[in-house]
Structures are given as C-alpha cells and as structure tokens.
C-alpha positions in Angstrom: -25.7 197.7 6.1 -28.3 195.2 4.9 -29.4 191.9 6.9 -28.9 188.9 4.2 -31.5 186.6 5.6 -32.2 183.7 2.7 -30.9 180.6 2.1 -27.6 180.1 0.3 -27.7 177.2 -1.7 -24.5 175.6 -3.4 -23.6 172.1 -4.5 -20.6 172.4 -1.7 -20.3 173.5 1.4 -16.6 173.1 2.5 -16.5 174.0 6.6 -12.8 174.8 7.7 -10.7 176.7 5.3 -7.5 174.8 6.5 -5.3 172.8 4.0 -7.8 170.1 3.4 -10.6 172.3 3.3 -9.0 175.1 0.9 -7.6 172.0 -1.5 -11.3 170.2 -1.3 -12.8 173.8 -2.4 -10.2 174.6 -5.0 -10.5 170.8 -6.7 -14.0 170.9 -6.4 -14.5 174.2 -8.1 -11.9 173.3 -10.9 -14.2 170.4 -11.4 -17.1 173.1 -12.3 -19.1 172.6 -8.6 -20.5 175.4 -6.9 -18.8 175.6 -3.4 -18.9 177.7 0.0 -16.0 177.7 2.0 -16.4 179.0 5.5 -13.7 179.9 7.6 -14.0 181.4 10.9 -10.5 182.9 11.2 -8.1 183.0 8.1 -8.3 180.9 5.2 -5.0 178.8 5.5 -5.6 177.4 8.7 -2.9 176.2 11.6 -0.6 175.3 8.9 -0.3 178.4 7.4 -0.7 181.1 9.9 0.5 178.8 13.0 2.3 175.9 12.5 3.8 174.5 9.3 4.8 177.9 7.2 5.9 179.8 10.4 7.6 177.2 12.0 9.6 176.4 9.0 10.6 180.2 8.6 11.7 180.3 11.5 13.8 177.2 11.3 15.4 178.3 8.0 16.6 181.1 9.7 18.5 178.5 12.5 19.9 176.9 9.4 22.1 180.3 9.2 22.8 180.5 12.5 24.1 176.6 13.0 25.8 177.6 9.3 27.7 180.3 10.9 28.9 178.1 13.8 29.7 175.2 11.3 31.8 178.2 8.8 33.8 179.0 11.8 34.5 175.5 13.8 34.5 174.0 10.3 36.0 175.4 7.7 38.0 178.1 9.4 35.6 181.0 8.3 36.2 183.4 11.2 32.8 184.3 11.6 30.7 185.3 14.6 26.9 185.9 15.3 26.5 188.9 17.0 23.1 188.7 18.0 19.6 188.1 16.5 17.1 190.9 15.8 14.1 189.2 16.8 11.6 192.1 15.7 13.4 191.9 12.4 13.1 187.8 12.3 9.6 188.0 13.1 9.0 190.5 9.8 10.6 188.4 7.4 8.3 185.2 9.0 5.4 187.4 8.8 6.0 188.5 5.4 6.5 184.9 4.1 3.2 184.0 5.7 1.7 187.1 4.6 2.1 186.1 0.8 1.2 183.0 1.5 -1.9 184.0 2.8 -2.8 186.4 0.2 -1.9 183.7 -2.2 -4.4 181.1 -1.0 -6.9 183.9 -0.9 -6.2 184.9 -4.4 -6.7 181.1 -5.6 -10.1 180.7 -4.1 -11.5 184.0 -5.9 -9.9 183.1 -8.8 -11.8 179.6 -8.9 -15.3 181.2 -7.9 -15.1 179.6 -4.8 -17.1 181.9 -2.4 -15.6 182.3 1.3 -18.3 183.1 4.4 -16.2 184.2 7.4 -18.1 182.9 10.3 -18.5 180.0 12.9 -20.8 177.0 11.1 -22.9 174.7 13.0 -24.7 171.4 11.1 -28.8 172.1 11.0 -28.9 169.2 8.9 -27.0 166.4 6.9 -27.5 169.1 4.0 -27.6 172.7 6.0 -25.4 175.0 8.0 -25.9 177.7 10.3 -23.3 180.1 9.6 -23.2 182.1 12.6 -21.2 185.7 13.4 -20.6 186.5 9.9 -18.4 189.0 9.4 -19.1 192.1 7.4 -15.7 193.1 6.3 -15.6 190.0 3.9 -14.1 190.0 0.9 -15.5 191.8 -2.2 -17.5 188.9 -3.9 -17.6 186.8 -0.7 -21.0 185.4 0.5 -21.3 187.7 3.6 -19.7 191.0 2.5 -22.9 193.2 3.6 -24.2 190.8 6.2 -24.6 190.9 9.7 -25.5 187.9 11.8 -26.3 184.4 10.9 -26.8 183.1 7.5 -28.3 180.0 6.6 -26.7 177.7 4.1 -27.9 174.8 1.8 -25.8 172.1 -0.1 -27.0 170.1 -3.2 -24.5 167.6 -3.2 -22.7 167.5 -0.1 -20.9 168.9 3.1 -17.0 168.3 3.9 -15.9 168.7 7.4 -12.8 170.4 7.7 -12.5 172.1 10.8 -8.7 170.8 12.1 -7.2 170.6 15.3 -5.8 172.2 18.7 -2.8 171.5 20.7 -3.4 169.3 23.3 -2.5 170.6 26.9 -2.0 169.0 30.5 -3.6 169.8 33.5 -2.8 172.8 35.6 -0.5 174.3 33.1 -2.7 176.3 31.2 -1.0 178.0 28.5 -0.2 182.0 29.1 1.6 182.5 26.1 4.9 184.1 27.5 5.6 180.8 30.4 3.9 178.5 28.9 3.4 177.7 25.8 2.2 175.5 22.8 3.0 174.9 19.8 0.5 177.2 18.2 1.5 180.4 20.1 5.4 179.2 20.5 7.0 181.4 17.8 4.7 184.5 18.9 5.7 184.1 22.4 7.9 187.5 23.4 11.6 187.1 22.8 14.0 184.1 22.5 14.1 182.4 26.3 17.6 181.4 27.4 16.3 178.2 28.7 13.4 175.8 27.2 11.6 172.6 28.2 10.0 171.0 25.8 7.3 168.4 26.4 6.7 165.9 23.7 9.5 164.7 21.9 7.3 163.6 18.6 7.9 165.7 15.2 7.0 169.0 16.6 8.4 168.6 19.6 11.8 168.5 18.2 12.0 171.1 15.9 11.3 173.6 18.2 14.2 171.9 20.5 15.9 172.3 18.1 14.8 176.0 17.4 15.5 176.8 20.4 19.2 175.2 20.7 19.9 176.9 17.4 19.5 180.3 18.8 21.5 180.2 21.7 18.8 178.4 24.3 19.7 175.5 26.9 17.0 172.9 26.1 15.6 170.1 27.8 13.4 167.7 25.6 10.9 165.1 27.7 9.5 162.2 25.9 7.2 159.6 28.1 8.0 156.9 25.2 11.3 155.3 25.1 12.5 157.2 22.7 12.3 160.6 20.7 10.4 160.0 17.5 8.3 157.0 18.8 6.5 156.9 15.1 9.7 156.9 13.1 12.3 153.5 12.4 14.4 152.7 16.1 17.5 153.6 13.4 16.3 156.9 12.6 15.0 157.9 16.3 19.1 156.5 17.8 20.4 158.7 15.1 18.2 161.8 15.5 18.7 161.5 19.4 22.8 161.5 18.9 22.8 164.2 16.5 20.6 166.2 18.8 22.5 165.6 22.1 26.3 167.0 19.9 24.2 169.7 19.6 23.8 170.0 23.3 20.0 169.1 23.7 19.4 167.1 26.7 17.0 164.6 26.0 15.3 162.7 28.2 13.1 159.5 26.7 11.0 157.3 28.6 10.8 160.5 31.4 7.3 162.0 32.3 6.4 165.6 34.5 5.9 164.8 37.5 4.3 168.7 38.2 5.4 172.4 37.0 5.0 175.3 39.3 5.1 178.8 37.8 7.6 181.3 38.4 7.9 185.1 37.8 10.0 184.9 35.0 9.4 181.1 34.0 8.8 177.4 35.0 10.4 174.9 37.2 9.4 171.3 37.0 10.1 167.9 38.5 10.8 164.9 35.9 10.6 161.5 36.3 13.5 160.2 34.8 13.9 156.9 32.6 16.0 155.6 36.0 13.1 156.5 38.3 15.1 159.4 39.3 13.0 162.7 40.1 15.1 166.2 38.2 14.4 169.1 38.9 14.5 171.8 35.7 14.4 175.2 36.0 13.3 177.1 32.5 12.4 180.6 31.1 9.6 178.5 29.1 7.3 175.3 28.6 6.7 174.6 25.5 3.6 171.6 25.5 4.1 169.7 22.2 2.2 166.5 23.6 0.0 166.1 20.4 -3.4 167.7 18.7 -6.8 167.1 19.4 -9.6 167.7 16.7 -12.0 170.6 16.9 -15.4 169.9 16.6 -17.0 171.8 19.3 -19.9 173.9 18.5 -19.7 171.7 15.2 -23.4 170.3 15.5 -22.4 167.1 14.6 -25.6 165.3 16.6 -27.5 167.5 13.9 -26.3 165.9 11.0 -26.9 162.6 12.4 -23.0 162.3 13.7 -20.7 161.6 16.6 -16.8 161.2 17.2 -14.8 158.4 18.8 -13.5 158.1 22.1 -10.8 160.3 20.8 -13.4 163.1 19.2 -12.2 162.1 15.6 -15.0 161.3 13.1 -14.5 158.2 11.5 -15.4 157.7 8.0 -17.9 154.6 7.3 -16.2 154.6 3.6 -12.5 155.0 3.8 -12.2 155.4 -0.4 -14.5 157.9 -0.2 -13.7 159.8 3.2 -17.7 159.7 3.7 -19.5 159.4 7.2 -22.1 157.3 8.1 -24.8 160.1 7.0 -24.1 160.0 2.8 -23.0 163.2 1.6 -20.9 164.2 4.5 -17.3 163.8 4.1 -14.3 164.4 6.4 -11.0 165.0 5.5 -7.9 166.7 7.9 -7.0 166.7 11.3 -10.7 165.1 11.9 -9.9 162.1 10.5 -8.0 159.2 12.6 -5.1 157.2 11.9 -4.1 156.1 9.1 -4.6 159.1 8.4 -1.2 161.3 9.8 -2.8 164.9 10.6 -0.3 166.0 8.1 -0.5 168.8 5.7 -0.3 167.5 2.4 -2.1 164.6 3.3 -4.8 166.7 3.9 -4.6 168.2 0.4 -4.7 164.3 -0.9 -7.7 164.0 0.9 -9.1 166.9 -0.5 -8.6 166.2 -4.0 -10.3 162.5 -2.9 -13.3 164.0 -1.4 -13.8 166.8 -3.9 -13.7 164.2 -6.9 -15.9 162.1 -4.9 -18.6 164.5 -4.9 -18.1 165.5 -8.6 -19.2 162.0 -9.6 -15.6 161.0 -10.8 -13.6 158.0 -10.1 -10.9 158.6 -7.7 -8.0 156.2 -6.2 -8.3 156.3 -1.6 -5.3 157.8 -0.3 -2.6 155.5 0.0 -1.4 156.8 4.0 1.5 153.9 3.5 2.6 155.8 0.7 2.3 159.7 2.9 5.8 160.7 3.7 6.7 162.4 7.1 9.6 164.7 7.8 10.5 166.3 11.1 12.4 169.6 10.1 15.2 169.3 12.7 18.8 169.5 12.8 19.5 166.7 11.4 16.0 166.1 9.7 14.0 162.9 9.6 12.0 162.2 6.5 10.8 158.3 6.0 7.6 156.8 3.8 6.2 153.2 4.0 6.9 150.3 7.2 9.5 151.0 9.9 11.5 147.3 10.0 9.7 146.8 13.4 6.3 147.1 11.8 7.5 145.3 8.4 8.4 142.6 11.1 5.3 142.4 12.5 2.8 142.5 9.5 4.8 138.9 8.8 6.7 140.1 5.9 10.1 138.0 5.8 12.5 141.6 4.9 15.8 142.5 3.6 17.3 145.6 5.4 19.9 147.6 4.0 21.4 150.9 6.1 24.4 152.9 4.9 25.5 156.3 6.8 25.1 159.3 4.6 29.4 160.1 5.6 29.8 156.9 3.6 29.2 159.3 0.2 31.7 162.0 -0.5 28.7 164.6 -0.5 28.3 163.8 3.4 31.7 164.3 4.4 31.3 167.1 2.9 27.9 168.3 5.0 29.8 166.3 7.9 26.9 166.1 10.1 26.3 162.2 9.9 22.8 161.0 9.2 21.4 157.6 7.6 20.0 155.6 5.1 17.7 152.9 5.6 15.6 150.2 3.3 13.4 147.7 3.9 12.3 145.5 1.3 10.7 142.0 1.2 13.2 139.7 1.3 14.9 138.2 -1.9 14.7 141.2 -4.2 10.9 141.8 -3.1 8.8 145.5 -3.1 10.5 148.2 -1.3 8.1 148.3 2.2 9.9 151.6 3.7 12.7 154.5 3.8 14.3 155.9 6.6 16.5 159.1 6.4 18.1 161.0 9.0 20.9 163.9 8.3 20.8 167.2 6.3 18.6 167.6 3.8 17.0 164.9 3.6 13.2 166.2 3.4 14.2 167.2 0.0 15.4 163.6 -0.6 12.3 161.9 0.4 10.5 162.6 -2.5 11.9 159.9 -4.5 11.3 157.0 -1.9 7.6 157.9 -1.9 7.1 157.0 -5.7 9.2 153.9 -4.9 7.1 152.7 -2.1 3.9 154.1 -3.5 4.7 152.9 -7.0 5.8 149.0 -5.3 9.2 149.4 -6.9 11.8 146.7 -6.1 15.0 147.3 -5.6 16.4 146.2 -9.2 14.1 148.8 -10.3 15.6 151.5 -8.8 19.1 150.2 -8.8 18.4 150.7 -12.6 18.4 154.5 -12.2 22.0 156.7 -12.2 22.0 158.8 -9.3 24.2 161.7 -9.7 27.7 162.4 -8.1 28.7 163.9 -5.5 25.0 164.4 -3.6 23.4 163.2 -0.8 21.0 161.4 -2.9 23.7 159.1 -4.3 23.7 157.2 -0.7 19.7 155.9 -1.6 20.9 154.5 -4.6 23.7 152.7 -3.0 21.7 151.4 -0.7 19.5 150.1 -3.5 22.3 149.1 -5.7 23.2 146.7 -3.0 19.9 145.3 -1.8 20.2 144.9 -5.8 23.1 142.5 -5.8 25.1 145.0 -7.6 26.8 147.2 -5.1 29.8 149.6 -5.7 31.1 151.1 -2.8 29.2 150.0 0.6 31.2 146.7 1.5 
C-alpha cells in the first residue's frame, strides 16, 4: 500500500455525498467541471440508506397489509394476514436500497465524478483536509491505494453538503431497540406491540402510522396544537380523523413530561392538551422531534464561516446558495428555512449551485413552489400558502375545498380525504394546494406547476381531467373557483 501525499486539485469539491451533494456533483460534471465528492459513509446519504427510500419500503409494504384488512371488511374478500416475516420484509427493503445505492454509485463513475471516502475538514475557503480515507475505495476513486489524510484543492469552488441528524431530548438517549429515532427506527429488532411516537410533524406520522399498520397500539405526542403544524388547519383536521379510525391515539398540544426505561420498553408521563398528566406504557420511543444540521468537525471557522443560533449556514446570496466567503456554497439540510430539508429540494439546489459554479445563468429555487408529502395513511401532499398564511401575507383569497368521496373514484377508495385551493380572490393566481386521502402524493405533481407556473384557476379549469380518478376532484375544485362548476353544489 502506497501513502498518496500531494495535493488534489479539481474545479469542485462537493463535501457530503447526500441528495444535494450527489445531484450538485452529477450536474456539475455533466456541465464538463472537474469534481470531488467526498463522502464519509455511503454515497446516498440519510435519504437513501436511512430515511426516505427505507422508510417508504417499508410503508408500501403497510399499504398491503391495510389492503388486506380493507379486501376483507370491505369488499367481502375473506382474507386474513397471518403474520409478517420481518427478516423477509427487511430483505426486500434492503434490496430496494441496495439498487438504489449501486445506482447512484454507478452515476457518479459514469460522469467522472471522483468519490474520496473520508471525513473532510475546511483548511481554507479553497482546501480540504480529507482525513481517514479509506483504502478499499472504488476502482478509479481518489483514495483507492491511500492511507491517511489527503489534502484537497478547488479551482472554482467548495459546496457544503454534509446533512443532518435527528434531534433527541435529554436523558433519553437513543439505544436502538427502547428508544429510538428516526434514523435507526426501521433497523430497530422486531415489530413492538406498542409505540410512542414523539413529534407528530411529517416523519412522525408515517411511522405512527407504520406501526398501526402492522398490528402496533400507538400513541402519537405533538407539543403544537395539532399534528402537521406546517400543513393547512384543513389538511392537519383531516389527517388527524383519518388517523384516529385507524386507532392511533393522538395527542396534540401534549408534551413528555419524563420517560423512565424499562426492561423490555419505556413508560412515560404526558402532559395532556387538558393539563392532565397520562401515563403510557410502550415496547418503544420513537423521537421524531425534528433534524439538526451536521457540521461538527466541519472547519467551518477555517473557511472564514459560522452557523446561526440554530447551527444552519446561511447563505449571503440566496439565488446563488453562496456564503459570505465567495466560492462556498451550501445546499441541503444545512440550509435554513425557506428551504424545507426535503429531498428533492436538495437536488434543486444542487442543480442551482452546480450551474452557479459553471458560469451559467440559473433561476433561485422557488421553495413556494417545493411540494411536501407526508406518506401516511391517508397521505398529505400540498405546494404553495396554507389559507392561514395566504391570510396573513394580506392577500384578499378565494378558498375552494371539496372531499375527495365527492368523486366516484373516492367512493370507490372510501377512505375520505380532501381537496383544498386557495387563490387570490376574484379569479386571481392559484397561492396553494392542500390534499389529504389516498394517493395523493402522486397527485401533487400537477398543483406544483400550477402554483409554480402562477396559473389561475380559468387556466386550469381549461384542462379535461379524466373520469373516474382521484385527480378529477382538483379539477372540480378548479372548475368551480372558475365559475363553471359541474358537480360540487
């Protein structure tokens, strides 16, 4: 084995090989820029290995299960789950991730985009200390016969992409089989019998849900007043009904008082919305109470940098996702609202910065325009204002809501859900859509060119939906707000 001890210079040097740094590297690379990506565990990041791919594996597979139930209470399929092989669920979640993995990994070769498998560390507003680099890299990889450090230099510029870590609470330190977070949830041994979920945000409740899909009593704590808080009031009322028929008990405006750990699980005090102290007993915690960004060990003070009160680093040039030191750009989980910590935000991002540092004109991201979906049963998916913020920006709006059983496709699902629109009032630009019921994070996609594009809702009332689907309820919705409706009275 050889010790690799010069300087590495590139035109890129992309630091966290999560979604926003694997899209920055790919773009920029397309774009003909040298680039180093290092990546201290897997390229792919939380989303891939932890959260977002995993999670949505496993939820896919308590769509069958809560199909099952719904073929037998429903429609008179006598038809039973037995039980569920867990090892056998866990190696279909670990093949899908698996491919995905090899996938990204195949990409960046592919594009020339050369991976260093290590922990970096800013020398400079131009150089990294690449320390611990691994010697098992891949063939081509900077790093592949080095041990040690290796010293990095970019020409043009450095992207920080480094993500984030579940936040935790004091004196309940994650173990992994008790308690848990949302990053080592869906390794955790087993399926409990009994959950407690705190945080009743997106992440929260899908793995409530999870949980109650396969056969777990859960209890879901939210210290706001209601599950969702980020979502439209409409969409958080509906989402908590559907999830209570399910048999989730959810408790808003409720905080944890304290947890004490048992042999076999948890028991907890909560504060309820009434002031009244429950006790719950559980097999598990599960702490969804939000990420916090990872830039320790970063060497941020190097580079000239620092981070909020919150430890995100705030760009000086929003449309450009650059710092205060030119040439370093951020883009991810680092990043502060507006930005939403969200996956495929992070690839827009990506795509921003990467351009940026090609020389090329690029539009900033439009976060108004980001659609979020929480992958529960029923989903959530919405893009633009909530009425409440609409409300408060000054806008004078017309709100439209219809329930999704209104449409024959939805009697059909028979799981209720809604469809919201807010739009400046008198025919004005769409602001926002709300959607809550089955499906709908494959509906969303629509409403996001709608708002992003300023559409009114003439424009879309325009458009033929078709007959019988889900998707037929948005353009009612529009087709009245239009002055031309059909079927909602």
């Amino acid at each position: 084995m050889t010790i690799d001890t010069g300087i590495h210079t590139s035109d890129v040097i992309v630091i966290g090989g999560g979604t926003g740094g694997y899209g920055t590297a790919l773009r920029a690379a397309s774009l003909g820029l040298d680039v180093v990506l290092v990546e201290r565990d897997k390229v792919g990041g939380t989303c891939l290995h932890r959260g977002c791919i995993p999670s949505k594996a496993m939820l896919h597979a308590a769509e069958l299960v809560d199909g099952i139930a719904e073929a037998r209470e429903r429609w008179g399929v006598k038809a039973t789950v037995d039980s569920v092989d867990w090892g056998a669920l866990v190696a279909t979640r670990d093949d899908i991730v698996a491919r995905n993995h090899k996938g990204v990994e195949a990409h960046l070769a592919h594009a020339g985009v050369r991976v260093v498998r290590g922990s970096a560390r800013l020398t400079g507003a131009r150089t990294v200390r690449v320390e611990g680099v691994r010697a098992d890299a891949a063939p081509g990889a900077l790093g592949e016969r080095t041990a040690g450090g290796q010293d990095l230099t970019a020409r043009r510029g450095i992207v920080l992409a480094t993500g984030s870590r579940p936040r935790t609470l004091p004196g309940l330190a994650p173990d992994g089989r008790r308690v848990v977070t949302s990053d080592d949830a869906l390794f955790a041994p087993g399926l409990p019998g009994s959950v407690l979920v705190l945080g009743g945000g997106a992440i929260g409740v899908e793995y409530a849900s999870f949980h109650r899909s396969m056969g777990a009593e859960v209890t879901l704590v939210e210290a706001a007043d209601r599950i969702v808080p980020l979502e439209d009031a409409d969409v958080s009322r509906h989402l908590t009904r559907g999830l209570k028929k399910r048999g989730i008990d959810v408790q808003a405006g409720a905080r944890l008082l304290d947890a004490e750990l048992l042999d076999h699980g948890v028991r907890a005090r909560v504060r309820t919305e009434r002031g009244e102290t429950r006790t719950v007993a559980a097999d598990r915690l599960l702490v969804a109470v939000g990420r916090a960004p990872v830039t320790e060990g970063l060497g941020l003070a190097a580079a000239g940098l620092t981070t909020d009160e919150r430890g995100f680093v705030v760009p000086a040039d929003w449309g450009r996702l650059e710092t205060a030191v030119p040439g370093v750009h951020v883009v991810g989980d680092l990043l502060p609202p507006p930005s939403p910590g969200l996956a495929h935000a992070s690839f827009a991002e990506g795509l921003l910065v990467a351009e940026t540092l090609a020389g090329l004109p690029s539009a900033p991201v439009d976060y108004a325009a980001v659609p979020r979906v929480t992958y529960s049963a029923p989903q959530t998916a919405s893009v633009g204002l909530t009425e409440a913020e609409a409300r408060a920006r000054g806008h004078e709006v017309d709100v439209n809501t219809m329930p999704l059983t209104a449409v024959a496709k939805g009697m059909v699902h028979g799981q209720g859900g809604l469809v919201k629109v807010v739009a400046e009032a008198g025919g004005g630009q769409v602001l926002g859509v709300h959607l809550v019921g089955p499906h709908v994070s494959e509906m969303i996609a629509e409403s996001q060119l709608i708002v992003g594009w300023d559409a009114e809702p003439a424009d879309v009332a325009r458009h033929v939906h078709p007959h019988p689907t889900l998707s037929e309820a948005v353009g009612e919705v529009f087709l009245t707000l239009a002055g031309r409706g059909l079927h909602q009275q």
